[in-house]
C-alpha positions as a Markdown table, in Angstrom:
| # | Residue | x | y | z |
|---|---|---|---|---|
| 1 | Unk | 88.6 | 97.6 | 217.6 |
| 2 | Unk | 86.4 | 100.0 | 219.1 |
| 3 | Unk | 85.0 | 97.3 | 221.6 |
| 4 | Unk | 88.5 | 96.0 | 222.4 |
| 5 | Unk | 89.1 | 99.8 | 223.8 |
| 6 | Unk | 85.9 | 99.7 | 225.9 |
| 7 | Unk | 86.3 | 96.3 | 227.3 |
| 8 | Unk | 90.3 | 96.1 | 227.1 |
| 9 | Unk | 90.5 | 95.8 | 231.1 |
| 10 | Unk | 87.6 | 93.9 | 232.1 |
| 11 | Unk | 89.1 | 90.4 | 229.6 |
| 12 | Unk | 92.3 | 89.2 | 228.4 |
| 13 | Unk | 91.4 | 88.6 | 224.9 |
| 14 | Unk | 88.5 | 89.9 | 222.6 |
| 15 | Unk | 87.2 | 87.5 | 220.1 |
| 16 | Unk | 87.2 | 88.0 | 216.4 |
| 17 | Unk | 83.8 | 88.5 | 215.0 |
| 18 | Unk | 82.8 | 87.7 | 211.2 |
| 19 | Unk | 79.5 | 88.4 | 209.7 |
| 20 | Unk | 78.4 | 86.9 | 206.3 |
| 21 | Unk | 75.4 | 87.3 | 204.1 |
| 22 | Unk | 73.1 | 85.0 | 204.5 |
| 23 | Unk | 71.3 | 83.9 | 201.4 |
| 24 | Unk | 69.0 | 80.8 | 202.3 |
| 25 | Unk | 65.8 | 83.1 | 201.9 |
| 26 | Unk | 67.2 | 83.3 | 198.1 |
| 27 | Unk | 68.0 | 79.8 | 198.0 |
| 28 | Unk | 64.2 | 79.2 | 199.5 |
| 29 | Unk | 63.0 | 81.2 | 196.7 |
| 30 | Unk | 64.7 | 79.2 | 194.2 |
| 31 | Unk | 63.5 | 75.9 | 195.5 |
| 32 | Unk | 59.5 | 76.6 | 195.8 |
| 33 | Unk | 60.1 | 78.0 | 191.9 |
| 34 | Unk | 61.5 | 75.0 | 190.8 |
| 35 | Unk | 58.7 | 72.9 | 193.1 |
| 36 | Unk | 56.3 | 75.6 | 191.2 |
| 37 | Unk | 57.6 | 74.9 | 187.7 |
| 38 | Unk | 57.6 | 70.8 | 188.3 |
| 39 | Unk | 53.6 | 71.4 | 189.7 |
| 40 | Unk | 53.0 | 73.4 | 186.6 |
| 41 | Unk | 54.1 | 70.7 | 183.9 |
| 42 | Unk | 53.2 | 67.7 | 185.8 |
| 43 | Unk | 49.6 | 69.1 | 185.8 |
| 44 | Unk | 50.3 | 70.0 | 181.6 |
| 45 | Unk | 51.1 | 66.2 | 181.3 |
| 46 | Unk | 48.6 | 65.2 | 182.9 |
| 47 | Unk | 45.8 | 67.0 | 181.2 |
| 48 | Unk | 47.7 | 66.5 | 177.7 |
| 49 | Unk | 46.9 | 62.4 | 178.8 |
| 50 | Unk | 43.1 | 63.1 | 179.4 |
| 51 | Unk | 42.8 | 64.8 | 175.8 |
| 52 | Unk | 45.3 | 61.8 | 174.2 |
């Protein structure tokens, strides 16, 4: 509202602006500690295969 009264002369109509959170770095987080966790017990099997 505050820019519609600065800029209510200069243009007809003053577009609605949204923000939203943005949460892919948390989604990125989750992914390389899933990645992580499947490195982890792939390399557990594998050694468990060497001893067996």
């Amino acid at each position: 509202k505050e820019l519609a009264a600065r800029v209510k002369h200069q243009l007809r109509r003053i577009p609605e602006l949204k923000f939203f959170l943005d949460d892919t770095l948390d989604q990125v987080f989750k992914m390389e500690e899933l990645f992580e966790k499947i490195k982890k017990e792939e390399s557990k099997n594998d050694n468990e295969e060497e001893k067996g």
